[in-house]
C-alpha positions as CSV (number, residue, x, y, z in Angstrom):
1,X,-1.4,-8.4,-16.7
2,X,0.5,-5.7,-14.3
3,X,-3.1,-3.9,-14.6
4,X,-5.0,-7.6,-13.7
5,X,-2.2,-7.6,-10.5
6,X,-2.8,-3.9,-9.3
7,X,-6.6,-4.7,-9.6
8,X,-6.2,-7.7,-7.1
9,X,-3.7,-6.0,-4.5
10,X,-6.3,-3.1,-4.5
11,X,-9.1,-5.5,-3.8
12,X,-7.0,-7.9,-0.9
13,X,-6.4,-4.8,1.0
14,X,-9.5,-3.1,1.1
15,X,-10.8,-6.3,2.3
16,X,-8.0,-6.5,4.7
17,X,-8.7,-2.5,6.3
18,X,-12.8,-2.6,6.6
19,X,-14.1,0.5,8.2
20,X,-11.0,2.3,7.1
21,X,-11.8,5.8,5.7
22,X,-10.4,7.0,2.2
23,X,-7.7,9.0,3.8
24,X,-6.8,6.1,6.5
25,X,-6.0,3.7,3.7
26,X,-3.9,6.4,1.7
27,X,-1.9,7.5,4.8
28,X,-0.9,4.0,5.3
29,X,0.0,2.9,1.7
30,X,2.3,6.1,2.2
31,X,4.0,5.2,5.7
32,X,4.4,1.6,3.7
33,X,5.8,3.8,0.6
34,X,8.0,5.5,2.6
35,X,9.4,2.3,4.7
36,X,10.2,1.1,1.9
37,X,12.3,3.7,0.5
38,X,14.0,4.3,3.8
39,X,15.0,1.0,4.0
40,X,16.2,0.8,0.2
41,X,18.5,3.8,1.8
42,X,19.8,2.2,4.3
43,X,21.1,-0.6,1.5
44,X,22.4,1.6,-0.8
């Protein structure tokens, strides 16, 4: 199920960022990634 849900989220945004390169894609999902834990941070 988690794998069927990964699968999906994988598809959604490569059909969100068309004409993205590879490395464009990865440096966003990190940026996201690292939002994320900043603002986990900031609740902690």
């Amino acid at each position: 199920m988690v794998d069927d849900a990964h699968r999906w989220q994988e598809e959604i945004f490569v059909r969100l960022t068309p004409g993205w390169s590879d490395t464009k894609r990865r440096e966003f999902q990190q940026a996201m990634v690292d939002l994320m834990d900043s603002s986990y941070a900031m609740d902690a």
